[in-house]
C-alpha positions in Angstrom: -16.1 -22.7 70.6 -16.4 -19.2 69.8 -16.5 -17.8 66.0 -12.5 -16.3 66.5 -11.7 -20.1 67.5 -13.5 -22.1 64.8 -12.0 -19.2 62.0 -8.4 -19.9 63.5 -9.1 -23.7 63.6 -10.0 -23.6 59.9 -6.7 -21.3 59.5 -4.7 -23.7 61.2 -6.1 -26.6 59.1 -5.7 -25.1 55.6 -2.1 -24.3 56.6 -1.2 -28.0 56.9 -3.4 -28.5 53.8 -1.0 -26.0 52.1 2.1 -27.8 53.7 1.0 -31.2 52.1 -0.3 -29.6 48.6 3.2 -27.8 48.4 5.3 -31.1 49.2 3.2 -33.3 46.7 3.9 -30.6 44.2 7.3 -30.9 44.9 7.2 -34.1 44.7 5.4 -34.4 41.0 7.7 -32.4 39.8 10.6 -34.4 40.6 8.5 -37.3 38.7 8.3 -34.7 35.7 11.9 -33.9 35.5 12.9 -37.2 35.3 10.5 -38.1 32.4 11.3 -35.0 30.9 15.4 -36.3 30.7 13.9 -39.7 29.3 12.2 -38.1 26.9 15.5 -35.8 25.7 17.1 -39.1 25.3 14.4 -40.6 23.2 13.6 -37.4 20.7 9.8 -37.6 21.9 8.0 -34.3 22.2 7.7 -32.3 25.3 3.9 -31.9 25.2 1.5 -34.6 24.7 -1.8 -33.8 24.6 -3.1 -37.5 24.6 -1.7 -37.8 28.0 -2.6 -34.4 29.7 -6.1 -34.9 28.2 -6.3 -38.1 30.1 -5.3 -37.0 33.2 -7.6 -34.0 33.4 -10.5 -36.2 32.2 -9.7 -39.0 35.1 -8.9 -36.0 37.9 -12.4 -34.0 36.6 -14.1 -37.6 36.8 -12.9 -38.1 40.2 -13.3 -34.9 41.4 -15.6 -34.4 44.6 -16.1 -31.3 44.6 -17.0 -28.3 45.6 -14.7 -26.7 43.3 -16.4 -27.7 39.7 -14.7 -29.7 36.8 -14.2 -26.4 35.2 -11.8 -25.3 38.2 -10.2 -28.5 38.7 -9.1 -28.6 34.9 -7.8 -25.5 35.2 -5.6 -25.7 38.2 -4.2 -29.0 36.9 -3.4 -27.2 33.4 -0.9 -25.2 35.6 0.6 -27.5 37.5 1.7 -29.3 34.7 2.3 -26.5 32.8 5.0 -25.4 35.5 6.2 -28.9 35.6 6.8 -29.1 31.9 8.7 -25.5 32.2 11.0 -27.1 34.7 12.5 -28.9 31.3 11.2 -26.3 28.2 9.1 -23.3 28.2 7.1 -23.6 25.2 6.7 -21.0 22.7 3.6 -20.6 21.4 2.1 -18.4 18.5 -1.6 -16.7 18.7 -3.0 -13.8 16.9 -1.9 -10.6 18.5 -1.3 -8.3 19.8 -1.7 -9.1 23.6 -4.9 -9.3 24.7 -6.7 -11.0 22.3 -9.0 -14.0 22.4 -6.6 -15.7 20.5 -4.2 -15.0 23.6 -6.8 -16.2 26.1 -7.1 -19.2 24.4 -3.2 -20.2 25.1 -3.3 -19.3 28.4 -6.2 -21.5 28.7 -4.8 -24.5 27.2 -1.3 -24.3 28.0 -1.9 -22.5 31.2 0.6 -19.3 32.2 3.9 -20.7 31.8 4.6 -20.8 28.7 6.3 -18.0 26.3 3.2 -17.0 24.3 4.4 -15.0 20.7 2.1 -12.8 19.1 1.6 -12.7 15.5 0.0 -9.9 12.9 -1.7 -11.7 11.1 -3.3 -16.0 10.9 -0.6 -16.7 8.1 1.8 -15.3 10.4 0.8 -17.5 13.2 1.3 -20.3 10.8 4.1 -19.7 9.3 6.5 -19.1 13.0 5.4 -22.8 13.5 6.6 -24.0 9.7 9.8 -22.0 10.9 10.3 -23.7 13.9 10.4 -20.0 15.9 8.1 -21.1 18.0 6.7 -25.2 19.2 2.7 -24.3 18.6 0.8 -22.0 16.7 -2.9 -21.6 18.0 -5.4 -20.1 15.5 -9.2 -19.6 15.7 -11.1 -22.1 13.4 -14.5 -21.4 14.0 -17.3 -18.9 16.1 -20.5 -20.4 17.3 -22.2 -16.8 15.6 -20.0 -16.0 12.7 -18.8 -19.3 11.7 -16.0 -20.6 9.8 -12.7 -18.7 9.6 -11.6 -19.3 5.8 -8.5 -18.0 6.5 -7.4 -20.7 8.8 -9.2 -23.2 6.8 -7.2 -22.3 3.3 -4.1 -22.3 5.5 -4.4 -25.9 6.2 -5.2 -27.1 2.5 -1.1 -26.5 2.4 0.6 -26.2 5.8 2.7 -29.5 6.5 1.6 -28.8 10.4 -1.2 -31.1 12.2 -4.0 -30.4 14.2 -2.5 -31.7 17.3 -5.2 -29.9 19.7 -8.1 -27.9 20.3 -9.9 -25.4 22.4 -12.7 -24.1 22.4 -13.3 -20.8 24.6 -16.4 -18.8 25.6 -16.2 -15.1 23.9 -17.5 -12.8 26.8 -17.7 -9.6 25.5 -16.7 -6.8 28.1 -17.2 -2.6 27.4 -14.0 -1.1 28.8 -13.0 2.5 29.1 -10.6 5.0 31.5 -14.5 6.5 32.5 -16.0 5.5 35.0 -19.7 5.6 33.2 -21.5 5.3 30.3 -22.8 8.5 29.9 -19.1 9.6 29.5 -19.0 7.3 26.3 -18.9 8.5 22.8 -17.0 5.9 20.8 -16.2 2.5 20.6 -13.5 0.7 19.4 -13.9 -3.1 18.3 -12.8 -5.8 16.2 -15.7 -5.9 13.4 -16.8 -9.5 14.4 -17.1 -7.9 18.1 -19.0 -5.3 17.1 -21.6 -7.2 14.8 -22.2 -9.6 18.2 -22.8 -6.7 20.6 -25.4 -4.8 18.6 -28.1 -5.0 20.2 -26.3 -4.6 23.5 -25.2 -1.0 21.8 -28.2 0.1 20.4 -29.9 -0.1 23.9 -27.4 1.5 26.1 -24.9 4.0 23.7 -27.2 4.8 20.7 -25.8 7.8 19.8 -21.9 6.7 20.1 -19.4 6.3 17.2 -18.7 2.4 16.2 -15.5 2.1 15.1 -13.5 -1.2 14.1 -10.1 -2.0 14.3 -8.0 -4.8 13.3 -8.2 -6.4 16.9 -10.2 -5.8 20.4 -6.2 -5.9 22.3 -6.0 -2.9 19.6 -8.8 -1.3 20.6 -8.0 -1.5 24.3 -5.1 0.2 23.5 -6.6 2.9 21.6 -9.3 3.6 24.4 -7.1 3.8 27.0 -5.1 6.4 24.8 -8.5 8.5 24.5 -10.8 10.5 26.3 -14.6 9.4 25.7 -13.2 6.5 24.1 -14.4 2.6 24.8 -13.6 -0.5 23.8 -15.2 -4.3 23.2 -12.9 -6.9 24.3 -12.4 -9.5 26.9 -11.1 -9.0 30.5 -7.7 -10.1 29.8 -7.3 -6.9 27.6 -9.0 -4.8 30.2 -6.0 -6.0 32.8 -3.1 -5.3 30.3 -4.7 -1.7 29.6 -5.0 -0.9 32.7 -9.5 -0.1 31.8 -12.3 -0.4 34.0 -15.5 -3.2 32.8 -18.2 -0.6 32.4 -20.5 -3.4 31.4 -19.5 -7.0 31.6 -21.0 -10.0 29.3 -22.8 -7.5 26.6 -22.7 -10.3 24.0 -25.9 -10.1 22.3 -25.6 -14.5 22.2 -24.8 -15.6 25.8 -23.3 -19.1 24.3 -20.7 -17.6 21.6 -18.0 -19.8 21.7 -14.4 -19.4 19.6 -12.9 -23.2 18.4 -9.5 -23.1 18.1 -7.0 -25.5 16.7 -3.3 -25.7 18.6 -1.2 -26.7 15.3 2.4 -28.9 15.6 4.5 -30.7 14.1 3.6 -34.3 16.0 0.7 -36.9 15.8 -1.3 -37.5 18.6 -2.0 -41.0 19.8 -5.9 -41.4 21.1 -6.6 -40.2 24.5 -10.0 -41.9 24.5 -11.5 -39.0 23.7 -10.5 -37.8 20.3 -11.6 -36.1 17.0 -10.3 -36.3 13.5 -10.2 -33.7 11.1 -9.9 -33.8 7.4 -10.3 -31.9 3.8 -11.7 -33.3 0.4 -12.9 -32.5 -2.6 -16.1 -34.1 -4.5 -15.9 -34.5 -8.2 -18.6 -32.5 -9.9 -21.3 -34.4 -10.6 -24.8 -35.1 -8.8 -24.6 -37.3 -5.6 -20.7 -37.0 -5.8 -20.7 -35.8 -1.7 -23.2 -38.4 -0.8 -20.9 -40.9 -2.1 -17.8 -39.1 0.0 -20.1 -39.5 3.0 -21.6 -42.5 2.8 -18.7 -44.9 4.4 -18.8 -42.6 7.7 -22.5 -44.2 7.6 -22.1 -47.2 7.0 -19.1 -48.0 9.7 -21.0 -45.9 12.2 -18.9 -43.3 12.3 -20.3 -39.8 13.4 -19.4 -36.6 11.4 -19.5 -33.7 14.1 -19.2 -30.9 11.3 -19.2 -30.4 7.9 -18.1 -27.1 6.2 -17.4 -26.0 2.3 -15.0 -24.1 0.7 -14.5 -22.6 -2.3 -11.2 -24.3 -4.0 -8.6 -22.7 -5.8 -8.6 -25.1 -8.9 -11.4 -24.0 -10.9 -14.6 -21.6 -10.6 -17.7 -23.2 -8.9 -15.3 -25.8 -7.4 -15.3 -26.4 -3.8 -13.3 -27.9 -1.1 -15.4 -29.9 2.1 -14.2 -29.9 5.7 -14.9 -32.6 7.9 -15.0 -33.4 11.5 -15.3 -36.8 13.0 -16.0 -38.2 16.3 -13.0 -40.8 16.9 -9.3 -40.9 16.3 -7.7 -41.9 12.7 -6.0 -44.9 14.7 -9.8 -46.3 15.9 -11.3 -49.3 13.7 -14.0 -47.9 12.4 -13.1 -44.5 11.7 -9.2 -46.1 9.9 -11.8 -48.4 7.7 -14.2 -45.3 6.4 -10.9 -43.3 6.2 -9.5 -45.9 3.8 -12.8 -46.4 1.7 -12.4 -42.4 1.6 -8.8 -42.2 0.3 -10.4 -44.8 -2.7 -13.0 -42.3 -3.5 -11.7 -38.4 -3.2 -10.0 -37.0 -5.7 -8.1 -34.8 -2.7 -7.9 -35.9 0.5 -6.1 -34.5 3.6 -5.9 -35.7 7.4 -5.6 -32.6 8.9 -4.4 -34.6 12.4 -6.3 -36.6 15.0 -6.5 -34.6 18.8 -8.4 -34.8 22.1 -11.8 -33.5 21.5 -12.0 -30.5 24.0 
């Protein structure tokens, strides 16, 4: 067989392939609408992250490659994210303005058909969710290099929301710009944090250029593709809404920073078999008080995946302690320390139990 025959045999074959994907599709999403009519009739919520956590774990588990988990994951997101549409388009709130991480991270966990709303400001984000203007509000939690966000965190002391998801999304920093070289470059706009984690990255290849931050690397986008000489730090989202060219891609100075974020709602999640609980306290003042907090996650074997103070609002030198655990509020163990907890803490707060991501 000659190499024009064996391409057109291959055609030929993922043709059919495509014939078959494209009836099966049509096929789950009969399946979808009808359980999206049962669940009108029943008042349960649209989205359930228990259950779309367990089937990308069991379709990732199964998968044989050669596309990678990573691939597979994400071409299921949007399939049932298209299905779910077929009923509701979801609305959900991120820190704007286009462009932003924030914005990456909804379109990685709730894929592209949903009606993303951008927000000014993290209270904002919060507060279209309290409203009900929008189902979701996703908001960044913590960075791998900068750490906590204490925004989000004192946000959640008060909010009636839950943590009803998480994501948690690898920050590749891209320089962006109408030129078409560095040596045409003489400032850069980006979002402080951005800035700080391309430093070195900058003072190797644009010493002598102008930093300059702005309230958000979607906002700096904008402002470099509005000016000559002008870059910008941001990911490659914003570079496609701009309409910029990646000068430099992947100039973060830490080739792991990650961005946690927390999807907030209004439901609690049963386990998916695979879950995290979150939670807030306070410790009475007094020596060993924390050690006594902690000491029931010990003893029933539970593990704590973080552990993060804040500053309360109550009194000076007073502090509040955010937790993380391995295991839904609903599993044995964790429900037992949990309970032993509630006897103990002066404050206590379940911030919502959520398919670890």
């Amino acid at each position: 067989m000659s190499a024009d025959d064996e391409l057109a045999a291959h055609r030929a074959a993922i043709d059919r392939l495509d014939d078959a994907i494209l009836a099966a599709l049509g096929e789950r999403a009969r399946h979808a609408q009808a359980i999206g009519h049962l669940k009108a009739g029943s008042g349960a919520p649209p989205w359930r992250p228990e259950r779309e956590a367990q089937v990308i774990a069991r379709l990732t588990a199964a998968n044989p490659g050669p596309l990678s988990a990573e691939h597979v994951a994400g071409i299921f997101r949007q399939v049932m994210a298209a299905c779910m549409a077929l009923e509701q388009k979801l609305r959900v709130a991120y820190l704007g303005p286009a462009g932003t991480f924030s914005h990456a991270a909804v379109a990685r966990h709730f894929g592209d058909f949903v009606e993303g709303v951008p927000e000014a400001t993290i209270d904002e984000v919060v507060r279209a969710a309290e409203a009900g203007r929008v189902d979701y509000a996703v908001v960044p939690v913590e960075n791998s290099t900068e750490g906590a966000v204490g925004r989000t965190l004192d946000l959640m002391c008060t909010t009636e929301l839950a943590v009803c998801g998480e994501v948690k999304l690898r920050i590749q920093q891209n320089l962006m710009a109408r030129a078409r070289s560095l040596a045409a470059v003489t400032k850069v706009y980006s979002h402080a944090q951005s800035l700080a984690q391309c430093v070195q990255w900058l003072a190797r290849h644009l010493p002598g250029a102008a930093r300059v931050a702005v309230g958000s690397n979607a906002e700096a986008a904008r402002l470099a593709a509005a000016e000559d000489g002008a870059a910008a730090i941001a990911g490659e989202l914003a570079a496609s809404l701009y309409g910029l060219s990646i000068l430099a891609p992947h100039i973060e100075d830490e080739p792991n920073n990650t961005t946690r974020f927390w999807v907030l709602g209004r439901q609690q999640v049963p386990p998916s078999g695979r879950d995290r609980t979150s939670l807030v306290m306070s410790a009475p003042n007094r020596p060993g008080a924390v050690h006594h907090l902690l000491e029931p996650f010990a003893r029933h074997g539970v593990s704590m995946t973080r552990l993060e103070s804040r500053p309360a609002r109550t009194g000076l030198w007073e502090y509040l302690f955010f937790v993380d655990l391995a295991g839904h509020q609903r599993d044995a163990r964790v429900a037992q320390a949990l309970a032993e907890l509630a006897q103990r803490a002066p404050f206590l707060k379940l911030l919502g139990s959520y398919p670890a991501a």
